[in-house]
N, C-alpha and C positions, 0 to 999 in steps of 0.2 A: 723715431727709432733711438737706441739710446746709444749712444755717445763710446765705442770701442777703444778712444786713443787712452783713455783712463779707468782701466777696470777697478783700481782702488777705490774712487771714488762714485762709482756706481747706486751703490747706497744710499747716497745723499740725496736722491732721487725719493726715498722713502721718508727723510727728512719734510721736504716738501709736502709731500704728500699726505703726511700724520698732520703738518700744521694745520692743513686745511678739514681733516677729518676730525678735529681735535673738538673744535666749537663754531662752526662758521655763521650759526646763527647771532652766537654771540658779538660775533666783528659788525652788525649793525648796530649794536650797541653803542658805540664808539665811547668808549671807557675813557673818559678823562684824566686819569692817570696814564697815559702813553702818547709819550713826544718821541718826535724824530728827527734827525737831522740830514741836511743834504751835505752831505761829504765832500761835494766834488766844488761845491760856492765856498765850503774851507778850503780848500787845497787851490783856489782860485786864487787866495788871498795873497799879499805882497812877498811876505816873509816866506810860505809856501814855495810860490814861484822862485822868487830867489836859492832857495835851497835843491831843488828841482832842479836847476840850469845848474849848480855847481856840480850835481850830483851826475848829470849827463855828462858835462867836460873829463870829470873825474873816471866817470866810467870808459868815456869813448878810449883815453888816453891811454890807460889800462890796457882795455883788451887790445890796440896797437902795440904795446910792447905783451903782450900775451903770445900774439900771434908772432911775433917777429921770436920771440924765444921757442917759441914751439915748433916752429920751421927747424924741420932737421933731427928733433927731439925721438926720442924713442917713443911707445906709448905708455912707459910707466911713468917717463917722466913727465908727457903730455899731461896726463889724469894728476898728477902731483901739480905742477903747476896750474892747470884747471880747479883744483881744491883751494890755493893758493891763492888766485883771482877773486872764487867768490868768498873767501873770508875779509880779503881786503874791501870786497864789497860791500859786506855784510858791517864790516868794521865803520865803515865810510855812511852810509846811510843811520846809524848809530848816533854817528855824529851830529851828521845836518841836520837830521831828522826827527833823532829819540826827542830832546827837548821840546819839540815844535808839535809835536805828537802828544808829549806830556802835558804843555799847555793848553791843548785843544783839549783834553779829556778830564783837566782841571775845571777849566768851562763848561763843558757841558753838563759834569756833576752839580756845580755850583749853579749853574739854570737850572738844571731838573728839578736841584733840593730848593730851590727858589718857589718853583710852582708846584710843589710836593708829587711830583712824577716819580712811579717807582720803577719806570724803564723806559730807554732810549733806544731806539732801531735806526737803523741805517733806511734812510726815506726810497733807495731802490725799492724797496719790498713792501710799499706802503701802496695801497688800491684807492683806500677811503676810511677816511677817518685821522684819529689821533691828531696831537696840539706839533704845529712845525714851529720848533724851537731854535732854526737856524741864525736867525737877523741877530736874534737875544744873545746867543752863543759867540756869532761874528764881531758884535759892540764890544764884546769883553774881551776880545784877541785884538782888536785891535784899538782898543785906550788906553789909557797911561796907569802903568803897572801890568805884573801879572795877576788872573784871575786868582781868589781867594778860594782854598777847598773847603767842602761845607763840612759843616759840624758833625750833621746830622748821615745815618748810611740809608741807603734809599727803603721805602717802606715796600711791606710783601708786593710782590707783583704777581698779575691775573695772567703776564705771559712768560712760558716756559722757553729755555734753548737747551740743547743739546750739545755738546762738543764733539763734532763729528769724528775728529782725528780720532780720541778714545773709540768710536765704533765702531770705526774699522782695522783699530787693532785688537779687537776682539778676534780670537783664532780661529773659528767658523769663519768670520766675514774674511781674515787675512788669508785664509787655505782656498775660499772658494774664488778669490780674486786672483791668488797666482794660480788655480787652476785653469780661468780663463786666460790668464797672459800666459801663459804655457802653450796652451791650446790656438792662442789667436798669433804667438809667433809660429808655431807649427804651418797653420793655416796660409800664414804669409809666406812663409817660402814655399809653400805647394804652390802658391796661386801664380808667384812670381814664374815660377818653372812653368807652371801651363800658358802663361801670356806668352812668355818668350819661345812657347812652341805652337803659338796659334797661329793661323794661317790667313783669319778674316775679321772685319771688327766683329759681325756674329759671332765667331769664335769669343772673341774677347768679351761680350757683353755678356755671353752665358756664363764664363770662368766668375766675369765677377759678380752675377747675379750669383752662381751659385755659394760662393765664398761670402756674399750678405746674410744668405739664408743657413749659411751653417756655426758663422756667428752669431746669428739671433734665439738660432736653435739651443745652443750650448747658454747662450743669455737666460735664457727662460729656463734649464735646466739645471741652471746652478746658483744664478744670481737671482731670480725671480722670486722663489722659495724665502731668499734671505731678505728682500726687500718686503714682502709681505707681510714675514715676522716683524719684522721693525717698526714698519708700520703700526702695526696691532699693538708692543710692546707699548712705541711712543702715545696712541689714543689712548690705552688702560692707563699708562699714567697722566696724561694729561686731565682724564675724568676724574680720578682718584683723588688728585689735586687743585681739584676746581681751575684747570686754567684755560682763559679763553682760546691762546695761542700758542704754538710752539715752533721756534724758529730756530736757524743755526745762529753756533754761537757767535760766528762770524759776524751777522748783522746785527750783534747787540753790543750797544756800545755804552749801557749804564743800565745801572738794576738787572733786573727780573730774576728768575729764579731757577737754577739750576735744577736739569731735573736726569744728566748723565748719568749719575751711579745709581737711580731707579732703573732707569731705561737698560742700562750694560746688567743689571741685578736678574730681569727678566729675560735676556736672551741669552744669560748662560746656561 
């Protein structure tokens, strides 16, 4: 079933789905030009962790005097200082972080253009195949000096990503997404009004049996449509383009080949 608490990002369900419609026979192929990295053995690392623990103390203490200020506060100036909080968040992660983030992505270009890789993924989304580029990547974060950026920019790549944010704010996707959050807070206050007048869990089970199925219903009749196009959109460009794969852009973390302003080209 799909996933209610995010209608904006409902879409990206289509994401998914084009990549695998795109070439999956190709992915036995296992194309030598794509390495991946396990992100979570970076973020394992010393320097990592230590920025990680500042960044918890720094936060916990935060939202302590957040809360202690907002006790009392009206709610405009609640959502003010809630704006406030997470800029200084945003600020603060910036900090510890950007640099440590840059030098990881220093490295990994420098490995990729090392083994002439013309695109890196995030190893979550990795089934079978491609070169794991993590240990090579790890040695250079943690030796003496920073990693050196390569000369060279990475060469074409055979897989595509998409930048999902851009597709759903496309105004068909952004109209039929608050039409559902429109419709699904509707829903929720009817549902809440029927529980609190139901008399038996029967009662309760049918309220919320039936509030699944009239969110699903309204899924398929607004979102479904638009997930299907997308779909279609993302596979006509990925053939067009000769590319084996097409993934968000999320999980790519060097090369490959933008294929956004096709995909947004066709679904307007």
């Amino acid at each position: 079933m799909i996933i209610t608490r995010f209608p904006s990002r409902i879409i990206a369900l289509g994401v998914v789905a084009a990549s695998l419609l795109a070439a999956p026979a190709a992915l036995a192929d296992d194309p030598s030009d794509i390495g991946f990295v396990d992100q979570s053995a970076l973020s394992a690392l010393p320097a990592f962790v230590a920025a990680d623990r500042q960044m918890q103390a720094y936060g916990s203490n935060l939202q302590r005097d957040y809360i202690g200020r907002a006790r009392g506060a009206s709610p405009a100036q609640q959502q003010a200082l809630a704006q406030q909080f997470q800029a200084q968040i945003a600020d603060k992660q910036r900090e510890l972080l950007g640099p440590l983030f840059h030098k990881a992505q220093v490295a990994i270009a420098s490995v990729a253009s090392s083994k002439n890789l013309s695109v890196v993924i995030d190893k979550r989304i990795i089934i079978y195949g491609g070169q794991d580029i993590t240990a090579s990547v790890r040695d250079l974060l943690t030796g003496i000096g920073d990693p050196v950026p390569p000369v060279n920019t990475p060469p074409p790549s055979t897989v595509g990503y998409v930048d999902q944010a851009q597709i759903d704010a496309l105004p068909s996707i952004k109209s039929a997404a608050g039409d559902f959050a429109k419709f699904k807070a509707d829903e929720d206050r009817a549902t809440a009004t029927k529980l609190r007048a139901a008399k038996s869990d029967a009662d309760r089970s049918a309220i919320l049996k039936d509030y699944q199925a009239q969110l699903e219903a309204k899924q398929t009749a607004t979102i479904k449509p638009l997930i299907d196009k997308t779909k279609s959109a993302m596979s006509d460009v990925a053939h067009k383009r000769n590319l084996v794969l097409v993934v968000d852009r999320a999980n790519v973390i060097y090369g490959g080949t933008d294929i956004t302003a096709d995909v947004t080209a066709e679904l307007k």
